[in-house]
N, C-alpha and C positions, 0 to 999 in steps of 0.2 A: 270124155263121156259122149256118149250116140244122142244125138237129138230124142227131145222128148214130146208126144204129144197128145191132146184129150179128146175122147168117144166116149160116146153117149150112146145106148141102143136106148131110143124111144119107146114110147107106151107102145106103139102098132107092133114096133118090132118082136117087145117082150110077149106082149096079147097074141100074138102069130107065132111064137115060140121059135123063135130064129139067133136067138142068144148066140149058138152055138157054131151055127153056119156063120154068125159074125166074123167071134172070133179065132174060128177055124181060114178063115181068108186072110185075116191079119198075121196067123201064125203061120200057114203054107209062102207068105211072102217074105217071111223072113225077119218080120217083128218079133218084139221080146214085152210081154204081158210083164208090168213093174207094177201094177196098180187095180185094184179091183173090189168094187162096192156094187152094191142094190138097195133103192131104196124109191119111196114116195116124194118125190120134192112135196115141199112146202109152198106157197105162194110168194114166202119173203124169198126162200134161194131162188127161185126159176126167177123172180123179177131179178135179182141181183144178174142170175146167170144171163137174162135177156134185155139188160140195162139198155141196153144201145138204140134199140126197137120200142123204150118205153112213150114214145111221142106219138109211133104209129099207131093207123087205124086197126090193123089185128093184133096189137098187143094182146088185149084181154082174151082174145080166141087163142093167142097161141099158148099164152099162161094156163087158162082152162086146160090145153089140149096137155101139157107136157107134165100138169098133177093130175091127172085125169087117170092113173096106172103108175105101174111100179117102172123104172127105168134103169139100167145098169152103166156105173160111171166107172169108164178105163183109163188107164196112162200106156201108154205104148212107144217102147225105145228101137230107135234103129237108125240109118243111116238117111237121112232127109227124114224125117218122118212125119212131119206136117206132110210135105207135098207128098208122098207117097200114098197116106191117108185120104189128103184131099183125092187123088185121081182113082183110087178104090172105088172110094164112096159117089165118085160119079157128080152130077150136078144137082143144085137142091130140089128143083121140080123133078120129081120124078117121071113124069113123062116126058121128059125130054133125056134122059138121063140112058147115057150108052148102053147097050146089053154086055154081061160082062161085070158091070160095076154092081154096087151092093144095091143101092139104089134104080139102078135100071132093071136088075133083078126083081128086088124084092118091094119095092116101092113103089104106091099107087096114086101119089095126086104129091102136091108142094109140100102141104102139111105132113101128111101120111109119108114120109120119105125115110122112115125106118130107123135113120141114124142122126148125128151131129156130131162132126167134129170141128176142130181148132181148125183160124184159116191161119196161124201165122205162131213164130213161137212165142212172140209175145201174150199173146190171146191166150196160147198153151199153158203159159206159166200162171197168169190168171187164175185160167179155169179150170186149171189143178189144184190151184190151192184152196177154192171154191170149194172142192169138193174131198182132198184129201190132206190130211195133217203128214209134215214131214216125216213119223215113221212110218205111215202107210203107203208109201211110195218105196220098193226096195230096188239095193242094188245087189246085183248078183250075177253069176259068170254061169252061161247055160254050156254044156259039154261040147253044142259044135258049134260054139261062135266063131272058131278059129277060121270056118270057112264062109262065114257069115258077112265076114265084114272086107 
């Protein structure tokens, strides 16, 4: 099975209606869409989802910022596909973030940086199941993977 891994388009991104340019860059590269929601986090999930940061000083800015709108949570399979994901999406500041990337693109400060994904597959496996129940993740064979992989 192809490595699996988790995106997030943020409130800015959804708010700036970029959904689709997203996931248009994840699909032209060769990834395979297994998983797919929208929804408002709540305070409890985005603290679970942001457990790690819970000690920091912008904790409570970045909980505000990320139930602040509606957000759309992906699973995406392909070959490396953390690191693939991570070099898309570019670096988390957005102003420092290459042209090119989603975030160099489309992304206007640290916060404001459009997306979130998985840095690791562990993290992946996580914050998959964070957000999706084992049949909401499918498996299935797209007609040209044969040249896919």
């Amino acid at each position: 099975m192809a490595e699996r891994t988790f995106v997030m388009v943020k409130p800015d991104g959804v708010g700036r209606r970029l959904i689709a340019d997203i996931i248009g860059r994840f699909e032209k590269r060769g990834l395979k869409l297994v998983g797919l929601k929208m929804q408002v986090m709540t305070e409890a999930l985005a603290g679970e989802h942001y457990a790690e940061h819970a000690e920091r000083p912008f904790f409570p800015d970045l909980i505000s910022f990320i139930t602040s709108g509606p957000t759309v949570q992906m699973v995406w399979e392909g070959n490396e596909a953390v690191s693939v994901v991570r070099a898309m999406n570019g670096v988390t500041n957005s102003l420092e973030a290459a042209q090119g990337t989603i975030r160099g693109d489309f992304g206007l400060s640290m916060q404001n940086n459009v997306v979130h994904a998985s840095d690791s597959v562990d993290t992946a496996k996580r914050e998959i199941a964070l957000y999706f129940n084992e049949n909401e993740v499918l498996d299935y064979v797209m007609p040209d993977e044969q040249w896919l992989s």
